[in-house]
C-alpha positions in Angstrom: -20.5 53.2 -5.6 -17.1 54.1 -6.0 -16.8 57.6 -4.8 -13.5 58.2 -4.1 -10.5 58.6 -7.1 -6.9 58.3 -6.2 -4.2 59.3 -9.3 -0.9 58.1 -8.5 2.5 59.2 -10.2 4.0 55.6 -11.9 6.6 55.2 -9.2 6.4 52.3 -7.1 7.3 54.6 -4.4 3.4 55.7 -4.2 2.5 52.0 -3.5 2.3 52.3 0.1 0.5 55.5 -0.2 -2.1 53.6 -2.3 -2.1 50.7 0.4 -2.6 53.0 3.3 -5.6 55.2 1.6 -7.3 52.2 0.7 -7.6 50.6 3.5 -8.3 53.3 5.7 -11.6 54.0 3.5 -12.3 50.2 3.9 -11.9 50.9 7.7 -13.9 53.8 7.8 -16.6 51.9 5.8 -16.6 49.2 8.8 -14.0 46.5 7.0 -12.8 43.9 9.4 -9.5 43.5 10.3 -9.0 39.8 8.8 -10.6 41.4 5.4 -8.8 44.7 5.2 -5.4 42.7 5.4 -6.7 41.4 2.2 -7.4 44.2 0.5 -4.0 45.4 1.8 -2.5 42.4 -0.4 -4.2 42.9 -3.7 -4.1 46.3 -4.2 -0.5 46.2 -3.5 -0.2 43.7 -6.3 -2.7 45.3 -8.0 -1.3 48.9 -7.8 2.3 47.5 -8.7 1.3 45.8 -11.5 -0.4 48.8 -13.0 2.6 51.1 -11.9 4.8 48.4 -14.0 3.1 48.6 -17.0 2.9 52.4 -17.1 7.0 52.6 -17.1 7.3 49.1 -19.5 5.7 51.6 -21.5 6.7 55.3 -21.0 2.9 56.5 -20.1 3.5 59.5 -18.1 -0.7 59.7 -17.1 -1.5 58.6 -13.7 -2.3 55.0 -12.8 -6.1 55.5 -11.1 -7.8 53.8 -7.9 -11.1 54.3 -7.3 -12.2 52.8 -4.5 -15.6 52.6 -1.9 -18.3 50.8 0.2 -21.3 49.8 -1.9 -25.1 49.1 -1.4 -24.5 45.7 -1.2 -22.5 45.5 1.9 -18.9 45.1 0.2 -16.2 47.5 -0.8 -14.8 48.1 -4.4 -11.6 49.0 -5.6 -10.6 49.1 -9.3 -7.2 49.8 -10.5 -6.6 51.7 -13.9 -3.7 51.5 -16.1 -2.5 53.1 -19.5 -0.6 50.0 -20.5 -2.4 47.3 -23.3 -3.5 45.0 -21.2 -3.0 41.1 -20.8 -4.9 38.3 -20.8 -4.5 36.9 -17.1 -3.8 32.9 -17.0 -7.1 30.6 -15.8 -6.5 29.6 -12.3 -6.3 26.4 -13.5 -3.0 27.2 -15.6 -1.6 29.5 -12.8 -1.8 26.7 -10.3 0.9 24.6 -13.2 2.8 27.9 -12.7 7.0 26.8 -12.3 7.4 29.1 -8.3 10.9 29.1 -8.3 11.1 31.5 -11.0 10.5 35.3 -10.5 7.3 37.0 -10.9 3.9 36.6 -12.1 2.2 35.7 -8.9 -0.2 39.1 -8.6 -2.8 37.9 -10.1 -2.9 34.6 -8.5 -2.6 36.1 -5.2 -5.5 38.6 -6.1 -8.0 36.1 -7.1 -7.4 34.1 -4.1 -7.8 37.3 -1.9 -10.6 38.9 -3.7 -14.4 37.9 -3.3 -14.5 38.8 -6.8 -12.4 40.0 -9.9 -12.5 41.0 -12.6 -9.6 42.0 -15.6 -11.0 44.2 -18.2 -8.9 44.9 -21.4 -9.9 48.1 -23.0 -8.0 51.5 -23.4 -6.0 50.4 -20.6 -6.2 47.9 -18.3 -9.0 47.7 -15.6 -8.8 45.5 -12.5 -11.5 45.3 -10.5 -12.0 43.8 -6.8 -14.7 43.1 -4.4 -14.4 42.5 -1.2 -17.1 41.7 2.2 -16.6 43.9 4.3 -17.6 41.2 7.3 -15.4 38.1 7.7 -18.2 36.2 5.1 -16.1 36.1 1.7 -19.0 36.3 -0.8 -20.1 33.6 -3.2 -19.3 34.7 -7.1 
């Protein structure tokens, strides 16, 4: 369940904020250090990628967390932009990717940090992580 909601201004300046409120919740909800280091990572990408597309273009509504422990024994953040969306590359084509230029890494470093994500293209774009909250990364 995702019970807390976060609305941040899109100014990268509020990515730390968004770091630091995260991962206390994931603390508070018994997160392990190793994991919560994680999480630290890819909602930083995450958050900056959504702040990003809100100024690429000119959407003055918030960019959205909401974030929390579930049932299941992991904790859940999804990220919620105003931007059109993408189409992320397959892991496959990211590992091809040219590193010596600029950018583009996010989602790479996401999916390798993640337990699970998902990018969902709709009125906005939604990213979704899950995380164990133990040191066991979860299968899926």
């Amino acid at each position: 369940m995702l019970d807390v909601e976060l609305r941040l201004p899109s100014d990268v300046q509020y990515v730390g904020l968004a770091r630091l409120v995260v991962t206390v919740a994931a603390r508070q909800a018994g997160m392990v250090d190793e994991r919560v280091e994680d999480l630290k990572i890819a909602v930083s990408e995450a958050t900056t990628n959504a702040i990003v597309a809100h100024q690429q273009y000119s959407s003055s509504s918030p960019v959205i967390l909401r974030f929390g422990p579930t049932s299941g024994g992991s904790f859940e953040v999804t990220i919620v932009d105003a931007g059109p969306g993408f189409q992320p590359q397959t892991p496959e084509a990211a590992a091809e990717k040219d590193l010596s230029t600029e950018g583009g890494l996010g989602v790479t470093l996401i999916r390798g940090l993640a337990d699970d994500v998902r990018f969902l293209r709709g009125e906005g774009m939604k990213v979704h992580m899950r995380f164990a909250v133990g040191l066991e990364a979860e299968a899926g």
